[in-house]
C-alpha positions in Angstrom: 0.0 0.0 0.0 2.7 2.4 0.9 4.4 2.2 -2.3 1.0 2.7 -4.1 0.8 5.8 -2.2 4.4 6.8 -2.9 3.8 6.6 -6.9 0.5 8.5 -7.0 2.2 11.2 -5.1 4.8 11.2 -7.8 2.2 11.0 -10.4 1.2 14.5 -8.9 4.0 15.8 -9.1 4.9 15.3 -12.4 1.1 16.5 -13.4 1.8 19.2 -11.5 5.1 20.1 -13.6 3.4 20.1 -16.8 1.0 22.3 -15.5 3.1 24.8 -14.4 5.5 24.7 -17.8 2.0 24.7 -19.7 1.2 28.2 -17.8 4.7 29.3 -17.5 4.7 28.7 -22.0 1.6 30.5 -22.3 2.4 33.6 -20.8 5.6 33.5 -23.0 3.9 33.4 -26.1 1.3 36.2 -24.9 4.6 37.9 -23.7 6.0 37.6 -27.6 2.7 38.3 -29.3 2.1 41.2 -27.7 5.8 42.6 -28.2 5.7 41.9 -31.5 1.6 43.7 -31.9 2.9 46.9 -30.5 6.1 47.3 -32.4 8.5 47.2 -29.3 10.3 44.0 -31.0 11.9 46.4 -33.7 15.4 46.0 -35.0 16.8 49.1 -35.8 19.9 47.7 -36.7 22.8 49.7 -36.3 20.9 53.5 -36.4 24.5 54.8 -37.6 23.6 53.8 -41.2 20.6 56.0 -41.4 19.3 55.9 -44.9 20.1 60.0 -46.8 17.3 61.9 -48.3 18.2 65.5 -49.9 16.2 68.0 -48.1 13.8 70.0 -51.3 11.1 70.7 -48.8 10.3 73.8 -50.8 8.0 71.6 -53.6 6.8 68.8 -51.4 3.1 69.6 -48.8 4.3 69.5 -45.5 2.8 69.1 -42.7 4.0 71.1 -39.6 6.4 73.5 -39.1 9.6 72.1 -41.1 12.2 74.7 -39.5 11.3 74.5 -36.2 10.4 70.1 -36.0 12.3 68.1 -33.6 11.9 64.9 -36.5 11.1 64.7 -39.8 8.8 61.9 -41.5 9.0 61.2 -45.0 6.2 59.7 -46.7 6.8 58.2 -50.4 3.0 57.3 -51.3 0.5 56.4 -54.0 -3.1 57.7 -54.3 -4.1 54.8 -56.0 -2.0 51.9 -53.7 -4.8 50.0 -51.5 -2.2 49.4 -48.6 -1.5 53.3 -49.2 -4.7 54.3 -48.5 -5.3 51.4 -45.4 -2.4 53.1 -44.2 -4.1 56.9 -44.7 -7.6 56.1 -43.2 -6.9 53.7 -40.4 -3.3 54.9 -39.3 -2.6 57.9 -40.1 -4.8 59.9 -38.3 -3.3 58.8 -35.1 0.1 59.1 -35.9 -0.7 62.6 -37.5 -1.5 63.6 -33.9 1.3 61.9 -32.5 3.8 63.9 -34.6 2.1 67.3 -34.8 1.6 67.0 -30.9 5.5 66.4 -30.4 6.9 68.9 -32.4 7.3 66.6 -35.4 6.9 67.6 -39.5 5.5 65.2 -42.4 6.4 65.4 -45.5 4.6 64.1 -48.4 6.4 62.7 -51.5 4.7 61.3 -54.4 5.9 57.9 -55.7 4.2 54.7 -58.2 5.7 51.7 -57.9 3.4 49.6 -59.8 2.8 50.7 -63.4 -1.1 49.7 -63.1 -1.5 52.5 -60.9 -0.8 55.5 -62.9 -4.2 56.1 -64.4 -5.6 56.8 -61.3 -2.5 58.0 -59.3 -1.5 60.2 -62.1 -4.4 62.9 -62.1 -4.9 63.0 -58.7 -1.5 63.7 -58.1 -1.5 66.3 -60.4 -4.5 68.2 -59.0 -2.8 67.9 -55.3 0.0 69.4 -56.7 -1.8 72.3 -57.6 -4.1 72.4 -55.0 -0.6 72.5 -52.7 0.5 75.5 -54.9 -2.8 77.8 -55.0 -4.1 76.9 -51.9 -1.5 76.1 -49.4 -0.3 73.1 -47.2 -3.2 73.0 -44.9 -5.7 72.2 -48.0 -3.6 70.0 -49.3 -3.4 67.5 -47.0 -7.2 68.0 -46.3 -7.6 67.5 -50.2 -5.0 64.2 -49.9 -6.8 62.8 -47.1 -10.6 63.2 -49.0 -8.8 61.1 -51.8 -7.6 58.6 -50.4 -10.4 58.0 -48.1 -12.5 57.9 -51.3 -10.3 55.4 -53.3 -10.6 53.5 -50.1 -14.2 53.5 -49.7 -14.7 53.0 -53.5 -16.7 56.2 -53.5 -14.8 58.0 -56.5 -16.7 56.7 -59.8 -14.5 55.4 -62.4 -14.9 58.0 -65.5 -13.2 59.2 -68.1 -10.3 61.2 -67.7 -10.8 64.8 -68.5 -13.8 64.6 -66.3 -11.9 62.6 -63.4 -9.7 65.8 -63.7 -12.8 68.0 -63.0 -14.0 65.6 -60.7 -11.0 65.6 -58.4 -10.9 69.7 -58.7 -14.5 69.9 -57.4 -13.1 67.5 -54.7 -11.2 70.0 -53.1 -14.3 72.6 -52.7 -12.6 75.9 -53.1 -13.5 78.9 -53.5 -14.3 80.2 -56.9 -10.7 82.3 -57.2 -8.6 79.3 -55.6 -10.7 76.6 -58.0 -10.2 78.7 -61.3 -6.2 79.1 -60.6 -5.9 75.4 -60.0 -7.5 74.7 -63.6 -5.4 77.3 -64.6 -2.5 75.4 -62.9 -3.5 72.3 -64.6 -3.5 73.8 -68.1 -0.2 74.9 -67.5 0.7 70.9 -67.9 -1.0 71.0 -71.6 -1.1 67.4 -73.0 1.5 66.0 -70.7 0.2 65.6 -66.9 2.2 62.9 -66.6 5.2 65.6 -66.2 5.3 65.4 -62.5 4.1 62.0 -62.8 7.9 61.5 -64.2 9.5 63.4 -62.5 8.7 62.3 -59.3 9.9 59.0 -60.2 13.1 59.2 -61.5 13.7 61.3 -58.4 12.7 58.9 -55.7 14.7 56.1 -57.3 18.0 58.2 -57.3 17.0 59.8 -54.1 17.1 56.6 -52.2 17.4 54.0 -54.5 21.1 53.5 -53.9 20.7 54.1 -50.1 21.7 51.4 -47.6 19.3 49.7 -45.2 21.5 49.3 -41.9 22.9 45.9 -41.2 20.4 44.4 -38.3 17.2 46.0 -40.3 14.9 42.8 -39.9 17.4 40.9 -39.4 19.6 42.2 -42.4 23.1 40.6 -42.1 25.1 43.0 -44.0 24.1 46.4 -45.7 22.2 46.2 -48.8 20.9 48.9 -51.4 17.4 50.0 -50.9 16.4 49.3 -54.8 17.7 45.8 -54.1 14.6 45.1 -51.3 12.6 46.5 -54.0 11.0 50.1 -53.9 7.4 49.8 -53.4 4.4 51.7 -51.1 3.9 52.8 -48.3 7.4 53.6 -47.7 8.9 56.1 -44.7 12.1 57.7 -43.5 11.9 58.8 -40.1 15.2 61.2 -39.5 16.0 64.0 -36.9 18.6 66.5 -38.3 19.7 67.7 -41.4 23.6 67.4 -42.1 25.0 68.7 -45.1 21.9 69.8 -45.9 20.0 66.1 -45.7 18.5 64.2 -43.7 20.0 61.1 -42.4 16.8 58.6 -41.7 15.5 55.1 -40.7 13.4 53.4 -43.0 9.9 51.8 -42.3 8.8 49.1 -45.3 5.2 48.7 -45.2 2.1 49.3 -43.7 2.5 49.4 -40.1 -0.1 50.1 -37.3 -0.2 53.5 -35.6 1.6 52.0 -32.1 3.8 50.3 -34.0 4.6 53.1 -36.0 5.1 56.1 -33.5 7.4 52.9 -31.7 9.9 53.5 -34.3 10.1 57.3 -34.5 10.4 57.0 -30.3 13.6 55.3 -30.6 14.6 57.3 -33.6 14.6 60.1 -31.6 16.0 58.6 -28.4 19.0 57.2 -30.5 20.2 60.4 -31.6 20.0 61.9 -27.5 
């Protein structure tokens, strides 16, 4: 009988040491899952091989005060990318007030990565432009935001060209003056819209095409050119001085939730303390 007794007692115990390892696993995983949710599980690599992007602020909408900002975000974005607009109606907003609330600037850059894409992120980045130039920053980014919230929502009709042209101006709703100098902005283009179209694309692939993501990015072994990942959208530099007149930045690939996000411009900003 006693040795009946001894071998359910160690029975229990080695129950007992499951149990505890089952618990003990499950709070790791939770532990993990919610480091990796919330963006704290970054690799920023080594943050001495920030990415370089030439400061032209004077042609791209910006969003705060770009003289006086404690951090600069650069946002290379596509009107007509789906993740793009995700990105602009379910994240941005958040991180807006996050940057804006600690001193921070945006700045808006136009890129296409995908070919398919120009016939609706073509005109619409035209009219911003010229929204940007009669009517100021502050419109823009209102304009921006009403056009990619549309595209999202599938609430801009698919029409023919000249009249998505029109379409997008009424968009905007301004006033008579400001809507009659952004046609007149328009015409200024002629046949070729597609002008800034080019332009803009040729300069973001020599702008940071050739850039180095830092060895440690994601687990990056050894510095490799940016154009080499592959230069696609939504893509962000997150930087917090200029030197030699440009801004030395850490890259963010991808759509990335808001905490996750404002995660990586914290230690950004810490690393350069």
């Amino acid at each position: 009988m006693a040795k009946k007794s001894k071998g359910k007692k160690d029975h229990i115990e080695i129950n007992l040491f499951w149990v505890v390892f089952a618990i003990f696993f499950v709070f790791l995983v939770v532990w993990i899952f919610r480091r990796l949710s919330t963006g704290h599980s970054v690799n920023m690599g080594d943050v001495s091989q920030y990415m370089v992007v030439p400061s032209k602020f004077d042609e791209d909408p910006v969003l705060g005060d770009i003289n006086k900002a404690k951090f600069l975000v650069f946002e290379y974005s596509d009107f007509a990318c789906p993740v793009c607009q995700r990105f602009r109606v379910k994240e941005f907003p958040v991180i807006k007030e996050y940057v804006l609330k600690h001193g921070g600037a945006w700045v808006g850059k136009y890129f296409v990565a995908v070919p398919s894409h120009k016939i609706v992120a073509e005109p619409a980045m035209v009219v911003a432009t010229c929204v940007k130039l009669v009517a100021g920053n502050s419109v823009y980014w209102q304009f921006s935001q009403k056009v990619y919230e549309g595209l999202y929502n599938n609430k801009i009709p698919t029409i023919p060209l000249d009249k998505y042209y029109s379409y997008l101006v009424k968009l905007a709703e301004l006033p008579f003056e400001q809507e009659s100098a952004v046609n007149e902005c328009l015409d200024k283009y002629g046949g070729d819209p597609s002008k800034i179209y080019s332009q803009s694309q040729a300069f973001v692939e020599k702008e940071i095409g050739d850039t180095l993501l830092p060895a440690g990015y994601n687990g990056i072994k050894k510095p490799v050119k940016l154009k080499q990942v592959g230069l696609g959208t939504p893509m962000f530099v997150v930087c917090t001085s200029l030197i030699d007149n440009q801004c030395r930045g850490y890259p963010i690939l991808g759509y990335k939730q808001a905490d996750e996000f404002i995660s990586v411009i914290e230690k950004v900003v810490n690393s350069k303390r």
